[in-house]
C-alpha positions as CSV (number, residue, x, y, z in Angstrom):
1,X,137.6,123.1,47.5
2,X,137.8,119.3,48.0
3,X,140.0,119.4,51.2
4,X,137.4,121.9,52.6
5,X,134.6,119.6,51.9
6,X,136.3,117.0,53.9
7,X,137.2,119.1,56.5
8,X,133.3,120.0,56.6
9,X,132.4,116.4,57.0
10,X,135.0,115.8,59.7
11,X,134.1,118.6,61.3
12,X,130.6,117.9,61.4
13,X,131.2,113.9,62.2
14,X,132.8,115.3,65.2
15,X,129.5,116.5,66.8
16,X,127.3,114.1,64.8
17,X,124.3,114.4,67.0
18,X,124.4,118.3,66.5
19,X,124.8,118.4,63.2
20,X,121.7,115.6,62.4
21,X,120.1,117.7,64.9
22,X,118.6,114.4,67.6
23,X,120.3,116.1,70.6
24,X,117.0,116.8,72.6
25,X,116.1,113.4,71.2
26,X,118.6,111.5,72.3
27,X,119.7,113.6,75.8
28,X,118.2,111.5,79.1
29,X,117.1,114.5,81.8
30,X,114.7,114.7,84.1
31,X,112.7,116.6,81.8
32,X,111.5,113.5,79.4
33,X,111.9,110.9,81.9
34,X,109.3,110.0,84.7
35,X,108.8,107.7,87.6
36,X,106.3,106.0,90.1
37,X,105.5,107.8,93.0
38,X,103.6,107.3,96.1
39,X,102.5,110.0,98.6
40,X,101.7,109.3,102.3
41,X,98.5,110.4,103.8
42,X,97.8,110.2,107.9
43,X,94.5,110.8,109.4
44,X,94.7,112.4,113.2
45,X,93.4,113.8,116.2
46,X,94.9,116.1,118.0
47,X,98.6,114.9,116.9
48,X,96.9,111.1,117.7
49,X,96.5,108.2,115.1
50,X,92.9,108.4,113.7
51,X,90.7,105.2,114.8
52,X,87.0,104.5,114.6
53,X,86.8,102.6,117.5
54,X,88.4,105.1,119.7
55,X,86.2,108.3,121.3
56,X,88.9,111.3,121.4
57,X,88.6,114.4,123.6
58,X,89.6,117.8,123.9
59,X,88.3,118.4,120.5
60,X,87.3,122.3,120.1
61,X,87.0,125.3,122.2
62,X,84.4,123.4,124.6
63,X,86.9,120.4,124.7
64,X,84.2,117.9,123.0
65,X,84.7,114.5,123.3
66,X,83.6,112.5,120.1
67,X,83.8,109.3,118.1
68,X,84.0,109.1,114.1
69,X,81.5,107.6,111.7
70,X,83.1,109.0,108.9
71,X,86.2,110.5,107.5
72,X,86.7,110.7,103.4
73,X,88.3,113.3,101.5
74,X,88.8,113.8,97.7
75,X,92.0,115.6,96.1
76,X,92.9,116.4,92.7
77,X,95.6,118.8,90.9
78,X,98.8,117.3,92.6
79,X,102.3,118.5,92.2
80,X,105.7,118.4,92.9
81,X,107.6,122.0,93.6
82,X,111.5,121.7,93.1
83,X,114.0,124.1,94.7
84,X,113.4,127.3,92.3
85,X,109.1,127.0,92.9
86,X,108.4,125.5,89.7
87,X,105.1,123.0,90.2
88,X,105.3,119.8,88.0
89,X,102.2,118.0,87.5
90,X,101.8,114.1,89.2
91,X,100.0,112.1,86.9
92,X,97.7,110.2,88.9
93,X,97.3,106.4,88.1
94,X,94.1,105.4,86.9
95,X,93.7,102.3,89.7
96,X,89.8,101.7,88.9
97,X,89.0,102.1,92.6
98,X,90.2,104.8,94.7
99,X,91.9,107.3,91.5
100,X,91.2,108.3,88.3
101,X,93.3,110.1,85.7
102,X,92.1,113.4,87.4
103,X,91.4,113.0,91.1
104,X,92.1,110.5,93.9
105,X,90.0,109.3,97.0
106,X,91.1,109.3,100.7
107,X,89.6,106.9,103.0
108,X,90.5,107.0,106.4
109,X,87.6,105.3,107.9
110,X,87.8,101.1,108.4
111,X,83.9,100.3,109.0
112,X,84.7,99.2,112.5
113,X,83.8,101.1,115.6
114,X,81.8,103.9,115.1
115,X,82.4,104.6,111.6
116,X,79.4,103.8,109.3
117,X,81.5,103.3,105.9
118,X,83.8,99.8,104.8
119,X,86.6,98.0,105.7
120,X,88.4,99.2,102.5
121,X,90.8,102.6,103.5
122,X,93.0,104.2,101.0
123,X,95.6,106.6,102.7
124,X,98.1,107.0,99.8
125,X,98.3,108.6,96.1
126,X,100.3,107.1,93.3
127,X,101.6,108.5,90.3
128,X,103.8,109.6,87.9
129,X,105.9,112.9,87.6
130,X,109.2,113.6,85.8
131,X,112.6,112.8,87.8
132,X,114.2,115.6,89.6
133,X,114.7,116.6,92.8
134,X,111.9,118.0,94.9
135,X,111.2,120.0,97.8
136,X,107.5,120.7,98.1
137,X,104.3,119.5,97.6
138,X,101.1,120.5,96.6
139,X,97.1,119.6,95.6
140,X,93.6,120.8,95.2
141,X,91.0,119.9,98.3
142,X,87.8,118.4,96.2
143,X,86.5,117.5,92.7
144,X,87.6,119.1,90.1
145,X,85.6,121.8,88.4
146,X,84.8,119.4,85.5
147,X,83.9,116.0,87.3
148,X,82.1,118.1,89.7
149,X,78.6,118.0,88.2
150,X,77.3,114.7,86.7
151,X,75.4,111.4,87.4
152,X,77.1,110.0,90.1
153,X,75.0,106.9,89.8
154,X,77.4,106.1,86.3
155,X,80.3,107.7,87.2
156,X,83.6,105.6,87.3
157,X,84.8,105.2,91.1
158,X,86.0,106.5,93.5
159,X,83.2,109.4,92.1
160,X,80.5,106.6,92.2
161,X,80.0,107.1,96.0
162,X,76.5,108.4,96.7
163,X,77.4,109.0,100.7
164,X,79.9,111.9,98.9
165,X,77.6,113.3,96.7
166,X,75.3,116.4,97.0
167,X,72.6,116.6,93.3
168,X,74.2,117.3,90.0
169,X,73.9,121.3,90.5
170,X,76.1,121.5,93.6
171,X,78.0,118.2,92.4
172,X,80.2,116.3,95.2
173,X,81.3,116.7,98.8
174,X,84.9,117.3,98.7
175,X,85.3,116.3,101.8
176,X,83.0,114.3,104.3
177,X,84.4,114.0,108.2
178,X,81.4,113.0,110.9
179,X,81.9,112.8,114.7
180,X,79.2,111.8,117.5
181,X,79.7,114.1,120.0
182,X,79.3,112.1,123.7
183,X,77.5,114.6,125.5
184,X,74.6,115.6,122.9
185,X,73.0,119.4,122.4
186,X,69.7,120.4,122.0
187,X,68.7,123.2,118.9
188,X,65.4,124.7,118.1
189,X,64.5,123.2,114.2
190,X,63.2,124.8,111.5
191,X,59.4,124.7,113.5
192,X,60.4,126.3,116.1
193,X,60.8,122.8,118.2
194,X,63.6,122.3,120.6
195,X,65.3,119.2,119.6
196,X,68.5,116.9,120.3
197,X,71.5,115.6,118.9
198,X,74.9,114.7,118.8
199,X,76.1,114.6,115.6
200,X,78.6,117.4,114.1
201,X,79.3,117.2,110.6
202,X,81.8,118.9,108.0
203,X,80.4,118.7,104.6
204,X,82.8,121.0,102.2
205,X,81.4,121.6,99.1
206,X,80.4,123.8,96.3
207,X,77.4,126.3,97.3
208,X,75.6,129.4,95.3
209,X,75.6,127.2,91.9
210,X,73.4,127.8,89.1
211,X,73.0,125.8,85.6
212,X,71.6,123.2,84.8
213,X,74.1,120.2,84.4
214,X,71.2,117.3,83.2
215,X,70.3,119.6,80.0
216,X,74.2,120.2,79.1
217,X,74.0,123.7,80.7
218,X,77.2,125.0,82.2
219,X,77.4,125.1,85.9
220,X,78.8,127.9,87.6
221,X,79.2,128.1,91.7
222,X,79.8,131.4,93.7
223,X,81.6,129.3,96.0
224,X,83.5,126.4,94.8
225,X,85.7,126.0,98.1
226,X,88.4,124.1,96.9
227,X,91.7,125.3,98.4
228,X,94.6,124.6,97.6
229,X,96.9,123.7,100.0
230,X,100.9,123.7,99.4
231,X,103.5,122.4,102.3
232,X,107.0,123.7,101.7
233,X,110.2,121.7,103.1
234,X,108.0,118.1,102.0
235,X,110.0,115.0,101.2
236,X,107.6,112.6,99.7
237,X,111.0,110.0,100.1
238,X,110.8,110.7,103.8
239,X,107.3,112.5,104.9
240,X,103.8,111.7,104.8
241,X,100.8,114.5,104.8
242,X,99.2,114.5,108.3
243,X,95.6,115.4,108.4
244,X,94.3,116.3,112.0
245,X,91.2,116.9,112.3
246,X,91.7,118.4,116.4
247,X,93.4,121.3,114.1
248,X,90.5,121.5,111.6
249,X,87.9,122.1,114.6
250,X,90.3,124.0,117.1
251,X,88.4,126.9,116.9
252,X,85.1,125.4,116.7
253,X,82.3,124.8,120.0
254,X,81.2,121.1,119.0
255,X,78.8,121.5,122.1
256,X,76.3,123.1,120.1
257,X,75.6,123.7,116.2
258,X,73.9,127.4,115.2
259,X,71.8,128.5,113.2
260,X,70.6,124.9,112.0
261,X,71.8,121.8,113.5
262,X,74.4,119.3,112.7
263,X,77.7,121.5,112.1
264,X,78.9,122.6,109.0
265,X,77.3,122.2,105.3
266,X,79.5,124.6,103.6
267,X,76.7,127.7,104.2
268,X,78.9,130.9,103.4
269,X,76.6,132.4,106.5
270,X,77.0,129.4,108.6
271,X,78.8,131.0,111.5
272,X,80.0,127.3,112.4
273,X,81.9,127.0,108.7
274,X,84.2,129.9,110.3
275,X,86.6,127.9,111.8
276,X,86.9,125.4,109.4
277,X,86.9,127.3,106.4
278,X,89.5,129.2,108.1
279,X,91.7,126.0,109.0
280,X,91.6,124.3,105.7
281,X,92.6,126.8,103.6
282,X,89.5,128.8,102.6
283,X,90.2,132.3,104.0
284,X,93.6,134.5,104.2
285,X,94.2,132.8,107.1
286,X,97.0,130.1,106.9
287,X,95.6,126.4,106.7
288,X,96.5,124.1,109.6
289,X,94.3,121.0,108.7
290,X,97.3,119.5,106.1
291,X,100.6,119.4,108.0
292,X,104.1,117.1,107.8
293,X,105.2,113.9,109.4
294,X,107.5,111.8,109.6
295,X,107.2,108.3,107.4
C-alpha cells in the first residue's frame, strides 16, 4: 500500500500543474492576454484625400461641386473578427477627449478653409483586444443606445459637443458631414416662399422617439439608424478604414434638396435620405461609405 502511495505522488508530481489544478491559471494564450491597438481612419472624396480648403466636384448624380464645413462622425461597439467569424470586443481607451470607455469620436475637419469646426482632428481609435490573429473588422455608426439620451451640456467628451447634438429625446447626431454646394438652389419654405441656398447636410440620427429621458423615463426610437458596418479581408497592421463621402452621396442630386431644404435630417420619408441611408449601411443594400486602404 505504501509503494502505491508513492507511486501516486510521483505520478501526480509528474503533471503538477494538473493535478493542483492552476493549468488555465498558469497557460499564456491569446485568450487572457491583450494588447494596444490603433485603427486607421481616412476621410475622402471621391477616392481623393479629404481637405477643407479644397472645393471637390463631380459629387452626385448632377456632378455638384462643393466645399466642407463639417465632417464628424461617432462609432462605438468595435471588434476584431478572426478567421473562423468569431467578433472580439476592442476595449476602447478612455483618452478624456476624443473616446470614452463606450464610444469614440472621428474628426476629420481642421477649422481651416471652409470647415466651421477646430484645428483639433482625430482620425484614429485605440484600444485594447485579446492577442490573436485577425482578419476583419467591425463597429457600430453612432451613440450608443445608452449614451444616446442625456444632458449633453455635462456629459464627458467627446459627447459634450453641442454642434452633434439633437434634444435629449432624439439624443445625438451620429454623424454630422456639411458641404456648400458652389452653384446654390432655390426651394419653396414652409410659407410657401421660394428661397435660396447652398448648403446640403447629412444629419444621421435617431427619429420616431418617445419617452421622456429628463424625468428617468425610458426612451425608445422607431428608428435608431445605427448600422453596423463589418469589412472582411481588414488588416488593422496594414489597412486603414476609408470613408468617402463621393460614395456616400453617389446617388444623391446635391443640386436641389426636396421636400424641405438643406439635405438630409434623417426623415424616414425624406426622399433625399434614400441614397444615403442606402450607402451607409441602413437598408439591404450593401454599404459603400466604409471601404479599405492601404496604411
Amino acid at each position: 500500500m505504501k509503494k502505491l502511495i508513492a507511486l501516486g505522488l510521483i505520478t501526480c508530481t509528474g503533471a503538477l500543474t494538473g493535478c493542483l489544478g492552476s493549468s488555465d491559471n498558469d497557460k499564456d494564450t491569446s485568450e487572457n492576454t491583450q494588447r494596444d491597438i490603433t485603427i486607421n481612419f481616412a476621410a475622402e472624396v471621391n477616392g481623393q484625400p479629404f481637405a477643407c480648403d479644397t472645393t471637390f466636384g463631380g459629387l452626385g448624380t448632377a456632378s455638384s461641386s462643393a466645399s466642407f464645413t463639417d465632417y464628424r462622425i461617432y462609432l462605438h461597439g468595435v471588434k476584431l473578427i478572426d478567421a473562423e467569424g468569431n467578433r472580439h470586443d476592442v476595449a476602447l481607451i478612455n483618452d478624456g477627449v476624443w473616446q470614452t470607455d463606450e464610444v469614440a469620436l472621428l474628426d476629420f475637419e481642421t477649422g481651416d478653409g471652409s470647415c466651421t469646426g477646430t484645428a483639433e482632428t482625430n482620425m484614429q481609435i485605440k484600444g485594447r483586444v485579446a492577442s490573436g490573429n485577425y482578419v476583419g473588422l467591425e463597429f457600430g455608426v453612432g451613440v450608443p443606445g445608452q449614451l444616446n439620451h442625456q444632458d449633453s451640456a455635462v456629459a464627458a467628451s467627446p459627447l459634450n459637443i453641442s454642434g452633434l447634438f439633437w434634444r435629449w429625446q432624439s439624443g445625438y447626431k451620429h454623424a454630422r458631414i456639411d458641404v456648400a454646394l458652389e452653384t446654390p438652389y432655390t426651394y419653396i419654405d414652409g410659407e410657401g416662399v421660394e428661397q435660396v441656398s447652398n448648403q446640403w447636410f447629412f444629419h444621421l440620427g435617431g427619429t420616431d422617439c418617445s419617452g421622456d429621458p429628463t424625468t428617468g423615463e425610458e426612451v425608445t426610437c422607431g428608428n435608431p439608424n445605427r448600422p453596423t458596418i463589418t469589412l472582411a479581408d481588414f488588416d488593422i497592421e496594414a489597412n486603414k478604414v476609408t470613408v468617402d463621402y463621393g460614395r456616400l452621396m453617389s446617388d444623391s442630386d446635391l443640386s436641389t434638396s426636396t421636400p424641405l431644404p438643406f439635405g438630409c435630417m434623417s426623415g424616414v420619408t425624406d426622399p433625399d435620405c434614400a441614397g444615403p441611408f442606402a450607402n451607409i449601411g441602413l437598408t439591404d443594400s450593401a454599404q459603400t461609405f466604409f471601404g479599405k486602404g492601404t496604411l
